[in-house]
Jmol script that loads the backbone (N, CA, C; Angstrom):
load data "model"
ATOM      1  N   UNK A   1      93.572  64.624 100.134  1.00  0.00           N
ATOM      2  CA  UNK A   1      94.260  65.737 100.727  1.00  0.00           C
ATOM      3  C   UNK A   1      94.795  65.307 102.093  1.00  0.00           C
ATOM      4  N   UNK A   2      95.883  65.311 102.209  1.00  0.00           N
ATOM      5  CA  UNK A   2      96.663  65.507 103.383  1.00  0.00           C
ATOM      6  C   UNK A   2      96.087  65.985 104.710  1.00  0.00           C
ATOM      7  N   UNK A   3      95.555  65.516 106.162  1.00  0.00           N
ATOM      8  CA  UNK A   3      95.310  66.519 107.209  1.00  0.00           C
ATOM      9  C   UNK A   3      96.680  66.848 108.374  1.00  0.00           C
ATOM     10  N   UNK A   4      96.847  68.178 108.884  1.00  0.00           N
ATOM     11  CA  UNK A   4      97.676  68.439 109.814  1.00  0.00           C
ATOM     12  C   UNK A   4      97.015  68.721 111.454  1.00  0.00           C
ATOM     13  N   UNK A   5      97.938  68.330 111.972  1.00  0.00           N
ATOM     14  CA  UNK A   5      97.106  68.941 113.486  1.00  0.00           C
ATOM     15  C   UNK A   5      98.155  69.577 113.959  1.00  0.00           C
ATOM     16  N   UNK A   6      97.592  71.230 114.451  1.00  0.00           N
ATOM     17  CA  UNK A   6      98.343  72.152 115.112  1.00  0.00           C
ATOM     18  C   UNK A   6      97.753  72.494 116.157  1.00  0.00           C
ATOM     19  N   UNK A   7      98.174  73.342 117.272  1.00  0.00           N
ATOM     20  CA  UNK A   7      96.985  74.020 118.088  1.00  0.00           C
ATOM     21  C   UNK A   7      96.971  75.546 118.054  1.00  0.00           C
ATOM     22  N   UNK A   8      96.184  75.980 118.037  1.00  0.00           N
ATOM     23  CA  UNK A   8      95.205  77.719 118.171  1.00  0.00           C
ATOM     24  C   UNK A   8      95.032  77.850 119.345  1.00  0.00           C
ATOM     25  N   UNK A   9      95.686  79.522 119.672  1.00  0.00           N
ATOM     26  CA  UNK A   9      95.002  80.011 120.659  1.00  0.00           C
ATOM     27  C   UNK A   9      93.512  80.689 120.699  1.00  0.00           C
ATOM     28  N   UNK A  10      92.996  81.319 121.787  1.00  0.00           N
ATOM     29  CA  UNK A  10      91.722  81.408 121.879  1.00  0.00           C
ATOM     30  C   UNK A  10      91.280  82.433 120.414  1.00  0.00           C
ATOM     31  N   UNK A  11      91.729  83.406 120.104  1.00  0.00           N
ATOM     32  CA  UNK A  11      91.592  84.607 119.120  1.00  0.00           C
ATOM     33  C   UNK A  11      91.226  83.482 117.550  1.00  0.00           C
ATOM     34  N   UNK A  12      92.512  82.788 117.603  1.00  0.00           N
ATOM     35  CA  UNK A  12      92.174  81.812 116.212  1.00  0.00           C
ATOM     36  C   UNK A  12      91.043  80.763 116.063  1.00  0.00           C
ATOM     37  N   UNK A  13      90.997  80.181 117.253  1.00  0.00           N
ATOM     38  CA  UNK A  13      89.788  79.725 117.420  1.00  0.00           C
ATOM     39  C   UNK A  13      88.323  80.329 117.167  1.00  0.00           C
ATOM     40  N   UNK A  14      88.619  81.237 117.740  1.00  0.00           N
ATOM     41  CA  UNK A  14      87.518  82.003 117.421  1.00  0.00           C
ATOM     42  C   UNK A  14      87.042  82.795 116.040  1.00  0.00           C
ATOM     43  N   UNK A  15      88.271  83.007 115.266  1.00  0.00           N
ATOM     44  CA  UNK A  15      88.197  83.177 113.816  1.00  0.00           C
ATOM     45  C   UNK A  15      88.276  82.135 112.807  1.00  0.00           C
ATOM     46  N   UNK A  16      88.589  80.878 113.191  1.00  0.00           N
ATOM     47  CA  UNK A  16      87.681  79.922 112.527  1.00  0.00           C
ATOM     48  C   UNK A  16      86.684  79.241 112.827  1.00  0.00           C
ATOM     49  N   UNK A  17      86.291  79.449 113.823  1.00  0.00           N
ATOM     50  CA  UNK A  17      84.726  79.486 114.252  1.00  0.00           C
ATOM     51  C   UNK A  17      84.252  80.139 112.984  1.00  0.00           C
ATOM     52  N   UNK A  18      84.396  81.660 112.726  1.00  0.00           N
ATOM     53  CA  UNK A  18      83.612  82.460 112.046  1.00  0.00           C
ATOM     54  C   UNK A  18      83.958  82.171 110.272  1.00  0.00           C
ATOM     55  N   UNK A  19      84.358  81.171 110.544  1.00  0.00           N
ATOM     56  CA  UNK A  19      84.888  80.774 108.852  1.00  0.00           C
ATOM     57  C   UNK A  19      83.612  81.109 107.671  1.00  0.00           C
ATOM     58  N   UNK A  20      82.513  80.937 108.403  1.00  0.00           N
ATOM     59  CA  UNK A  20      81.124  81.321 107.384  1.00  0.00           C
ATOM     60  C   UNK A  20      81.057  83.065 107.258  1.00  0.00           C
ATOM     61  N   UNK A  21      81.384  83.491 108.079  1.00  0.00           N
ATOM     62  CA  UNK A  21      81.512  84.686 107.689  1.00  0.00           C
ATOM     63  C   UNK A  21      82.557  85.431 106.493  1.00  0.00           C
ATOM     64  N   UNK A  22      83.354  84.797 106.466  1.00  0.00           N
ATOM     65  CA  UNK A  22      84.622  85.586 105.201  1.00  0.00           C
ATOM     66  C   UNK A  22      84.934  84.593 104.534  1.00  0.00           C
ATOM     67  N   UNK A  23      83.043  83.903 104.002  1.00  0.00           N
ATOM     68  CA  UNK A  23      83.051  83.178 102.412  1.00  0.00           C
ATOM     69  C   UNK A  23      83.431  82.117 102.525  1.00  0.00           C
ATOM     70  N   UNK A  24      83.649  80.815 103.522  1.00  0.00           N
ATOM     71  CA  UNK A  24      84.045  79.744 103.289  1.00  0.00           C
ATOM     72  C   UNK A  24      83.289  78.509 103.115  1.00  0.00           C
ATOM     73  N   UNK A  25      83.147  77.544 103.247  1.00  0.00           N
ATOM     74  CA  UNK A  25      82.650  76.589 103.450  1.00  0.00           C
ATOM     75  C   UNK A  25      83.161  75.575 104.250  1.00  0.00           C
ATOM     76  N   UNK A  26      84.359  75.822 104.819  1.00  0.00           N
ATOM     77  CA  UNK A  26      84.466  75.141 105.949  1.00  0.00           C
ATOM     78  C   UNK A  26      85.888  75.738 106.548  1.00  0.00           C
ATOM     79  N   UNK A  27      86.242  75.193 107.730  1.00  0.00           N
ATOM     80  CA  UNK A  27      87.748  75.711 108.671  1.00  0.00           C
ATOM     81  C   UNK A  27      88.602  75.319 107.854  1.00  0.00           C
ATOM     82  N   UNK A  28      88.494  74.151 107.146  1.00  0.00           N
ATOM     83  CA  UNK A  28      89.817  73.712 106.315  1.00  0.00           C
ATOM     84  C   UNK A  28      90.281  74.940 105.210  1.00  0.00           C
ATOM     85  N   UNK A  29      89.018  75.340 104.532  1.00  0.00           N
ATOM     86  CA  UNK A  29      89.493  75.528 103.084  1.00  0.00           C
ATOM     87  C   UNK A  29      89.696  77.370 103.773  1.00  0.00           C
ATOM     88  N   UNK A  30      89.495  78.108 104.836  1.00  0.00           N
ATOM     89  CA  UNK A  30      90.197  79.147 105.161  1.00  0.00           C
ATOM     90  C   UNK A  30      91.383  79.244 106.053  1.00  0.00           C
ATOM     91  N   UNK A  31      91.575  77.899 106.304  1.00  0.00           N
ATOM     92  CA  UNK A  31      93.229  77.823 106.519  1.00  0.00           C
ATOM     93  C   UNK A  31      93.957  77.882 105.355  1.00  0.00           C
ATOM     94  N   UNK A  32      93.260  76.635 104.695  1.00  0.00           N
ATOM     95  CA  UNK A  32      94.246  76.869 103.505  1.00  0.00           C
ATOM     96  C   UNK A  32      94.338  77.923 102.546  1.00  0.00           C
ATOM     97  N   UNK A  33      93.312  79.322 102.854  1.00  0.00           N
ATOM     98  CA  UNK A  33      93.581  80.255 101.990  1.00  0.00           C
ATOM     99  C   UNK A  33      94.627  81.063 102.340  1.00  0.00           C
ATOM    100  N   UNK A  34      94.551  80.945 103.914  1.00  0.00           N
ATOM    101  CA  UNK A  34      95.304  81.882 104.966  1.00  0.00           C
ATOM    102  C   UNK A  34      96.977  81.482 104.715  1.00  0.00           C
ATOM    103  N   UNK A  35      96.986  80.129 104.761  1.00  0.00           N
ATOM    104  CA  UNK A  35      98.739  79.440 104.241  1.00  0.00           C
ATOM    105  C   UNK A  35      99.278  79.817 102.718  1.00  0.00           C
ATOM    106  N   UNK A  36      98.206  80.105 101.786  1.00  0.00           N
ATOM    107  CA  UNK A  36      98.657  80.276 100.750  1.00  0.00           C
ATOM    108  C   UNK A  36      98.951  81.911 100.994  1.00  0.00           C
ATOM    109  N   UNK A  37      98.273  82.575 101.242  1.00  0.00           N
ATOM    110  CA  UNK A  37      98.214  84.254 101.439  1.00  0.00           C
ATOM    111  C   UNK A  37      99.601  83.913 102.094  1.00  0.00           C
ATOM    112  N   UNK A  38     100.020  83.501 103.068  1.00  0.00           N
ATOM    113  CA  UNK A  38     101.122  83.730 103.748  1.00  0.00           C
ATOM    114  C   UNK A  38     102.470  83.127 103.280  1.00  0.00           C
ATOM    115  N   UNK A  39     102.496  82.394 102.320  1.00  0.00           N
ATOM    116  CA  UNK A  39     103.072  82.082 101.721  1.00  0.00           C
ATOM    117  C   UNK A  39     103.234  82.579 100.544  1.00  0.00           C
ATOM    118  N   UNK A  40     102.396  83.553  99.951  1.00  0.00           N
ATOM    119  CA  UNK A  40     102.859  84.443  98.788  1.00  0.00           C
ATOM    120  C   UNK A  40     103.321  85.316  99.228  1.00  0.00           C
ATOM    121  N   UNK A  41     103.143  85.822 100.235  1.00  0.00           N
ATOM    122  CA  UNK A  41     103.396  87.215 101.190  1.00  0.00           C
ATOM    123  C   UNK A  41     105.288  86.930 101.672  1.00  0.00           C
ATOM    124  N   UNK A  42     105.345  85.729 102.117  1.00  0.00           N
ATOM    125  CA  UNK A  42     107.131  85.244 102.530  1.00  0.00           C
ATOM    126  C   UNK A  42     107.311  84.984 101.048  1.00  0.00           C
ATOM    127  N   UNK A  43     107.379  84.811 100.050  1.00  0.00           N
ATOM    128  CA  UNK A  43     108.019  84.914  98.676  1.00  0.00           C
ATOM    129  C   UNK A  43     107.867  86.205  98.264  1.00  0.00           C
ATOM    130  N   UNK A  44     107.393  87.160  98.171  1.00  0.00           N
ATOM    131  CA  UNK A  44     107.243  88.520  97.421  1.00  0.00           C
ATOM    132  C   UNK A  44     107.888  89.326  98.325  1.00  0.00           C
ATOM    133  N   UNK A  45     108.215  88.786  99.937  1.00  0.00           N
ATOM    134  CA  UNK A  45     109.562  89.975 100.801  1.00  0.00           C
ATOM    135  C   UNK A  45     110.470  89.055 100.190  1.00  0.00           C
ATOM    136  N   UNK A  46     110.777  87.710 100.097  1.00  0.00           N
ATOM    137  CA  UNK A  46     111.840  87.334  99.730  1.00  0.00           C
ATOM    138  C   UNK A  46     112.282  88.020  98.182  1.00  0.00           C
ATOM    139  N   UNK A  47     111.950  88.021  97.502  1.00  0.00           N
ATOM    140  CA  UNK A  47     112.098  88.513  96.199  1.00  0.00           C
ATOM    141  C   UNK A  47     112.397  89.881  96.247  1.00  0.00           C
ATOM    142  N   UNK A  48     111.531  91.036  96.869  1.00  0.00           N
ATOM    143  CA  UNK A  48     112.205  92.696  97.464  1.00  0.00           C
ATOM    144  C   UNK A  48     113.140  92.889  98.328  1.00  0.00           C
ATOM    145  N   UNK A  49     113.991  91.936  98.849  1.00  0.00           N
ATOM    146  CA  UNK A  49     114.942  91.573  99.874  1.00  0.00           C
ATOM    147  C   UNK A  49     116.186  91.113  98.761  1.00  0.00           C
ATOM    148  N   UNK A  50     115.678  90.428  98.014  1.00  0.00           N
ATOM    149  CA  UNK A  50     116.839  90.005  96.866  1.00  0.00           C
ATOM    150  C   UNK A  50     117.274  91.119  95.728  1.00  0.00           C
ATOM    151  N   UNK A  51     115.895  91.599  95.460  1.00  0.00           N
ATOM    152  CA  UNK A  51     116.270  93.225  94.752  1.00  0.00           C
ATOM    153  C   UNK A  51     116.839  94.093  95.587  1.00  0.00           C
ATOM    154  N   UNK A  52     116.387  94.499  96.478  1.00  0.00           N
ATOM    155  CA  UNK A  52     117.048  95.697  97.262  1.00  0.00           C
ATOM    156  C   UNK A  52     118.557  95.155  97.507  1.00  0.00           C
ATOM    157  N   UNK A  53     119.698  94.025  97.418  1.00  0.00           N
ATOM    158  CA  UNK A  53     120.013  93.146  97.800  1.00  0.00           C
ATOM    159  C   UNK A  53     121.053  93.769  96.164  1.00  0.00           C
ATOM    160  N   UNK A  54     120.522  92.867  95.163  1.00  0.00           N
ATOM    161  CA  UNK A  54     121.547  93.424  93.755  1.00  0.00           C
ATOM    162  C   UNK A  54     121.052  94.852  93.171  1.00  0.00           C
ATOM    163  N   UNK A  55     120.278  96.033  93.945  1.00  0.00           N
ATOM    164  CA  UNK A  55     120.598  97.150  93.743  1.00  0.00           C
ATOM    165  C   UNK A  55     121.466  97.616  94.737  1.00  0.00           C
ATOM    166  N   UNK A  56     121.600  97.696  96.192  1.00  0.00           N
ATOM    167  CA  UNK A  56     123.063  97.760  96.599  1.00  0.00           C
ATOM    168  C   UNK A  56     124.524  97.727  95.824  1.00  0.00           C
ATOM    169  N   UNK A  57     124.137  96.142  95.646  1.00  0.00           N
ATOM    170  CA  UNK A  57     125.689  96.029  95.019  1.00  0.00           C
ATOM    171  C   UNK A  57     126.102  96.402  93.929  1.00  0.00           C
ATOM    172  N   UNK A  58     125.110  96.856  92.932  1.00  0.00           N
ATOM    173  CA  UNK A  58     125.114  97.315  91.809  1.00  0.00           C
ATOM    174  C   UNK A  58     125.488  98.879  92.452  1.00  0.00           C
ATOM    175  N   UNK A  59     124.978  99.487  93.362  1.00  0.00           N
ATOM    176  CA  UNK A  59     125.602 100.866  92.978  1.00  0.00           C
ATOM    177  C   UNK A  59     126.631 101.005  93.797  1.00  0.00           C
ATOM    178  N   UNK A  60     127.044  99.902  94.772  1.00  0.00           N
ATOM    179  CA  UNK A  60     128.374  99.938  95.288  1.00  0.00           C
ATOM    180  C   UNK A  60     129.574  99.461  94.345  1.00  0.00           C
ATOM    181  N   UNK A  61     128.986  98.898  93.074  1.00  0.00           N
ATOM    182  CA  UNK A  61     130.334  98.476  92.335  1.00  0.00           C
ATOM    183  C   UNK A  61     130.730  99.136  91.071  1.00  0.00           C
ATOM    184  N   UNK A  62     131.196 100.240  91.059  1.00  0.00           N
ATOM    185  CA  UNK A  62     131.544 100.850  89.874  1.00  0.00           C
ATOM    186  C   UNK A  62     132.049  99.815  88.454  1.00  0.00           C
ATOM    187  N   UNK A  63     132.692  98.921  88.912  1.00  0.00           N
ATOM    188  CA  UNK A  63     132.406  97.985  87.420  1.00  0.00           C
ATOM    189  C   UNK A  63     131.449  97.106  87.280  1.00  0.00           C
ATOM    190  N   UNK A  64     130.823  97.094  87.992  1.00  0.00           N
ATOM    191  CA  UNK A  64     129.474  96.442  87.128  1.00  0.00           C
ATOM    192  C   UNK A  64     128.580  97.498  86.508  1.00  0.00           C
ATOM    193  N   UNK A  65     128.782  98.527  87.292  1.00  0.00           N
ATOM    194  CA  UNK A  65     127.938  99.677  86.576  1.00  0.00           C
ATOM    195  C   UNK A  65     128.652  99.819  84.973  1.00  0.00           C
ATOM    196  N   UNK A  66     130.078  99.905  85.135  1.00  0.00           N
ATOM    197  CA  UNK A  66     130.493  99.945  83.456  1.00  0.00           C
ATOM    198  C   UNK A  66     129.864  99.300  82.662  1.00  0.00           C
ATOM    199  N   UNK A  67     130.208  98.231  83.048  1.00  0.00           N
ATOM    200  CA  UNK A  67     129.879  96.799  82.632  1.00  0.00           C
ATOM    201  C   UNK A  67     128.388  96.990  81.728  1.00  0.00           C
ATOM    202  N   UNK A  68     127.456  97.036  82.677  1.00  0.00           N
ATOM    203  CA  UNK A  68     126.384  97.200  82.671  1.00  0.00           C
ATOM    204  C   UNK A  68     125.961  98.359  81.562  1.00  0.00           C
ATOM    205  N   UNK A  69     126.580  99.293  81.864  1.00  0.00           N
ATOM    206  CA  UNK A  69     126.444 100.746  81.171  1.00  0.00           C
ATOM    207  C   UNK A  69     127.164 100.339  79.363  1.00  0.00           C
ATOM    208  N   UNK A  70     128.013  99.596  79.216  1.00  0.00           N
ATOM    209  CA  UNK A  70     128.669  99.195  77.732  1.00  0.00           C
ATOM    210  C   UNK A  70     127.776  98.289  77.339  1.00  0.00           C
ATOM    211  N   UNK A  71     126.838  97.054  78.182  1.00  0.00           N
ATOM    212  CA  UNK A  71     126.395  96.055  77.844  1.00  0.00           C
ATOM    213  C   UNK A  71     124.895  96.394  76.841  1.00  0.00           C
ATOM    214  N   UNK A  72     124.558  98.184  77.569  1.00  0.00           N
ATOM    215  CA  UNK A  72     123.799  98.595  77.378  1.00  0.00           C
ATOM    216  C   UNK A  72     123.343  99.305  76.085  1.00  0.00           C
ATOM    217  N   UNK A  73     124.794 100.176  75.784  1.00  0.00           N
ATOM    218  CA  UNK A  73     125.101 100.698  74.162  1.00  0.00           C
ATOM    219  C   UNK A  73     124.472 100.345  73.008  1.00  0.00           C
ATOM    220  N   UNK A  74     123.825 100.710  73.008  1.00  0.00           N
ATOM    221  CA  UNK A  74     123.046 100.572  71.289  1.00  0.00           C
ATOM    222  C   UNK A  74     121.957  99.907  71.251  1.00  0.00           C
ATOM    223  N   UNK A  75     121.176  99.266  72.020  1.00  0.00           N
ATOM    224  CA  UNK A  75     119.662  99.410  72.826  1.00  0.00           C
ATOM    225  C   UNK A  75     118.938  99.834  72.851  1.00  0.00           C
ATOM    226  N   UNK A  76     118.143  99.717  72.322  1.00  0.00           N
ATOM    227  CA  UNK A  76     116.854 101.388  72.328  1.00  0.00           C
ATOM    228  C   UNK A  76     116.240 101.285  73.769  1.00  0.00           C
ATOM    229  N   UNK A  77     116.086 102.421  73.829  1.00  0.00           N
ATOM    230  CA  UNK A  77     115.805 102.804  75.367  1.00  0.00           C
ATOM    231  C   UNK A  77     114.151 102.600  75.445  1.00  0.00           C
TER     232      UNK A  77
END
end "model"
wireframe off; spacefill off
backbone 0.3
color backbone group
């Protein structure tokens, strides 16, 4: 495994100090839970940012709504 060096202010320091407290076994492996959490967290706004994004334009564009609405015809709902 790869190591990085960053620096922490006093607050973070002090919450991986307490890494035994919220289940870990060491500072590493609750960083790395914390990077993954935060990194699913920046993909899942990215993804509701991209929807909210082609529902806009979808109801700003009356032909794609056609479009959409003929593509739809005979489909069971």
């Amino acid at each position: 495994m790869q190591q990085a060096k960053f620096s922490c202010n006093e607050n973070q320091v002090e919450f991986l100090n307490n890494y035994k407290e919220y289940g870990f076994k060491d500072k590493s492996s609750l960083v790395r839970e914390a990077l993954n959490r935060l990194k699913e967290e920046f993909e899942s706004m990215k993804l509701r940012e991209s929807a909210e994004l082609y529902a806009e334009t979808y109801m700003e564009d009356s032909d794609l709504k056609a479009l959409t609405e003929s593509a739809a015809q005979g489909w069971p709902e």
